[in-house]
C-alpha positions as CSV (number, residue, x, y, z in Angstrom):
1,X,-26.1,125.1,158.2
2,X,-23.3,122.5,158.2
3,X,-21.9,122.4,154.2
4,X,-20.4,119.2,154.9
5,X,-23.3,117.3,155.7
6,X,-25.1,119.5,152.7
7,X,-22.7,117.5,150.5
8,X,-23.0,113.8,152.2
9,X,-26.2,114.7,151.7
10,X,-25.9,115.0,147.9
11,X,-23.6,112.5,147.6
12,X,-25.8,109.6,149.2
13,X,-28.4,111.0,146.7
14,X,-26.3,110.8,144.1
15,X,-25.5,107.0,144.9
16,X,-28.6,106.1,144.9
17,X,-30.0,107.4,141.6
18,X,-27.1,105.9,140.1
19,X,-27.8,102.8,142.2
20,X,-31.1,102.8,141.2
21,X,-30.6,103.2,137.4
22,X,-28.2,100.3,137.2
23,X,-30.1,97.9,139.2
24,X,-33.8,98.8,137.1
25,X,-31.3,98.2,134.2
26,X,-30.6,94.6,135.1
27,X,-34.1,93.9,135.1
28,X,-33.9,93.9,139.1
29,X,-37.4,95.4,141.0
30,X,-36.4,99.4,142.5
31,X,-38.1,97.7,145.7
32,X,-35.2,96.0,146.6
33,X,-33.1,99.5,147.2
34,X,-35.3,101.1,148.8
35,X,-35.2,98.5,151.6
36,X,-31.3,98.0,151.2
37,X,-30.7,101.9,151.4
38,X,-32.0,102.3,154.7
39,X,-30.4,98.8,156.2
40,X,-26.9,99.8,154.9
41,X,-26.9,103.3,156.1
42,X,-27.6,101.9,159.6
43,X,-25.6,99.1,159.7
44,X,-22.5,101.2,157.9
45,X,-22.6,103.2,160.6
46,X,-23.0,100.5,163.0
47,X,-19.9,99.1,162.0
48,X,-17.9,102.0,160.9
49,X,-18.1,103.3,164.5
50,X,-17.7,100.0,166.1
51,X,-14.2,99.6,164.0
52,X,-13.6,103.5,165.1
53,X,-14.5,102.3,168.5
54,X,-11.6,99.3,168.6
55,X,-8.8,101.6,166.7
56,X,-9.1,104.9,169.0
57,X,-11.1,103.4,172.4
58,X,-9.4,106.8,174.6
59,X,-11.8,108.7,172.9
60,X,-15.1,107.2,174.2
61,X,-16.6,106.4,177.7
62,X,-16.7,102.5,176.3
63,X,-18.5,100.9,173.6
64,X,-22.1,102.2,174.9
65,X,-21.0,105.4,174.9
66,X,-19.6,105.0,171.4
67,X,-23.0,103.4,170.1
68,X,-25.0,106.3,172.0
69,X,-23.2,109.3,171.6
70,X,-22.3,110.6,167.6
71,X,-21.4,113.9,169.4
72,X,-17.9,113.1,169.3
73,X,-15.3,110.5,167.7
74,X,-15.3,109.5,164.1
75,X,-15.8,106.5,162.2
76,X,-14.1,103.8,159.5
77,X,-14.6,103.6,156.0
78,X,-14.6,99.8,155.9
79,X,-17.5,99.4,158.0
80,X,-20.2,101.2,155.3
81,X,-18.7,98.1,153.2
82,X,-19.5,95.9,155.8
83,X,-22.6,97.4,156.3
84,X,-23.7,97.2,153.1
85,X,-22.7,93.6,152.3
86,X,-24.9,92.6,155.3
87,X,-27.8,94.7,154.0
88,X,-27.6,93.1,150.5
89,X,-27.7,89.5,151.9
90,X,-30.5,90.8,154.4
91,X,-32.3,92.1,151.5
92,X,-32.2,88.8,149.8
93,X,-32.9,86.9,152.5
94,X,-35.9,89.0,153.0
95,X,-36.6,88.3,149.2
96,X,-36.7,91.6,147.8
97,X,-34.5,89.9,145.5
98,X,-32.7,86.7,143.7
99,X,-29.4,87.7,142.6
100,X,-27.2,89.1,145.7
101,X,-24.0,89.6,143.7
102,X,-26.3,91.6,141.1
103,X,-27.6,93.9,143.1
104,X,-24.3,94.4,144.9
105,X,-23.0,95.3,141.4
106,X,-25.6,97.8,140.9
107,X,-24.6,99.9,144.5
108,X,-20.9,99.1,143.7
109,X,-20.4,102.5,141.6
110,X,-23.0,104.5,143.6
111,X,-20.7,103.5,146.3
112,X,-17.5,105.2,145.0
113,X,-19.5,108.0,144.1
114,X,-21.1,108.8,147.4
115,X,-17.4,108.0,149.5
116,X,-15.9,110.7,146.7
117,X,-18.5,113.2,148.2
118,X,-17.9,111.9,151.7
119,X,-14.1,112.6,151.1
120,X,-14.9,116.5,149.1
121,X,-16.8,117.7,152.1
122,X,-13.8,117.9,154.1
123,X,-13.7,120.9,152.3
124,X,-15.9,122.6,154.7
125,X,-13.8,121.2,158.1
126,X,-10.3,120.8,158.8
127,X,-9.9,117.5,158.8
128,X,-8.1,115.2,156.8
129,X,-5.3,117.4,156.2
130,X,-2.2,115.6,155.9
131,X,1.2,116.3,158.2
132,X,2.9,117.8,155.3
133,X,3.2,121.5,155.5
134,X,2.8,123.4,152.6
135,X,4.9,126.6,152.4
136,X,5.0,127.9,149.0
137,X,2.0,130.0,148.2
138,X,1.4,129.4,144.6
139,X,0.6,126.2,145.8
140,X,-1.2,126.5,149.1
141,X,-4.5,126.0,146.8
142,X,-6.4,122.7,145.9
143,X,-5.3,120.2,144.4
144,X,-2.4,120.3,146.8
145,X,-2.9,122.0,149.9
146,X,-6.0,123.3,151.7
147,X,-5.8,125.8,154.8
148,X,-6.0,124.4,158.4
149,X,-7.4,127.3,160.3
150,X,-6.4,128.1,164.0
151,X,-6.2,131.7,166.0
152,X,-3.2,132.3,164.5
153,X,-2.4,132.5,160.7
154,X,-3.4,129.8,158.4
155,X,-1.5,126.5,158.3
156,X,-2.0,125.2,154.6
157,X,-1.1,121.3,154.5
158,X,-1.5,118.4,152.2
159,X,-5.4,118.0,151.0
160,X,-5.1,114.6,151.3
161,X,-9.2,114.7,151.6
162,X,-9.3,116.3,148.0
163,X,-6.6,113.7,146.7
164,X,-9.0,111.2,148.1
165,X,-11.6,112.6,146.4
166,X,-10.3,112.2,142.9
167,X,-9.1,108.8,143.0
168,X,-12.8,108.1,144.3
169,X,-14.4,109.7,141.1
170,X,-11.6,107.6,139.0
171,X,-12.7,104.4,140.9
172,X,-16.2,105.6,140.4
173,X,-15.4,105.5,136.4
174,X,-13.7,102.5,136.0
175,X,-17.1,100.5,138.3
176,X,-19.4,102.4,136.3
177,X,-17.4,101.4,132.9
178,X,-17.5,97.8,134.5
């Protein structure tokens, strides 16, 4: 059982209830997410490994390799917006609905809520930590630092995963307020 997908997981639901909520709010048909959901998870990660692909190409056996093989490598954050962008103007192009900008409005909080889980389930791996060593111990906790383990004694650096996190759930507020 991998916690960090556990929490993508819940985070991708929590997107799109709240996606959903706002866009049946606006008087826009629930049909239209449940076809954009699918289209932007696979074109997010499309792109988001393609970009991944370009910025860090040592670590792949080319770009087939990179489209074929999720084993390994890692992907970009500005590719899920890419992807979805694409999978809203596929959606209305498909017809599902009349107001692009609308329903792009409606998945622009769920967004920032399901990157903020993205970023928290760092938690459960070691990436993400920043270069920073942090030496102290009353501070080798969360917010600040979070432990990079290894076979010898723990490392605790910057959480930069978990200071992610929280400027994702302020973002999340002030798009939700919007």
């Amino acid at each position: 059982l991998y916690w960090s997908a556990i929490i993508i997981a819940f985070g991708i639901a929590a997107g799109f209830a709240m996606s959903q909520a706002l866009y049946t709010s606006y008087a826009g048909s629930g049909r239209a997410l449940w076809v954009f959901l699918p289209i932007a998870v696979a074109l997010s990660v499309i792109f988001s490994r393609l970009i991944h692909w370009y910025c860090h190409v040592e670590q792949y056996a080319g770009i087939i390799g990179a489209l074929t093989d999720y084993s390994s490598g890692g992907y970009v954050l500005p590719g899920a917006l890419l992807g979805a962008f694409l999978a809203a103007k596929l959606v209305g192009a498909m017809g599902f609905t009349d107001n692009v900008p609308r329903l792009l409005d409606a998945v622009a909080p769920g967004g920032a809520i399901v990157v903020a889980f993205i970023r928290l389930s760092a938690l459960f791996n070691s990436s993400c930590r920043g270069k920073i060593a942090v030496t102290t111990p009353a501070l080798q906790r969360l917010p600040l630092a979070s432990p990079v383990y290894s076979s010898g004694p723990d490392d605790y650096r910057f959480a930069t995963f978990f200071v992610q996190f929280l400027l994702m759930l302020v973002v999340f507020v002030l798009l939700f307020g919007f």
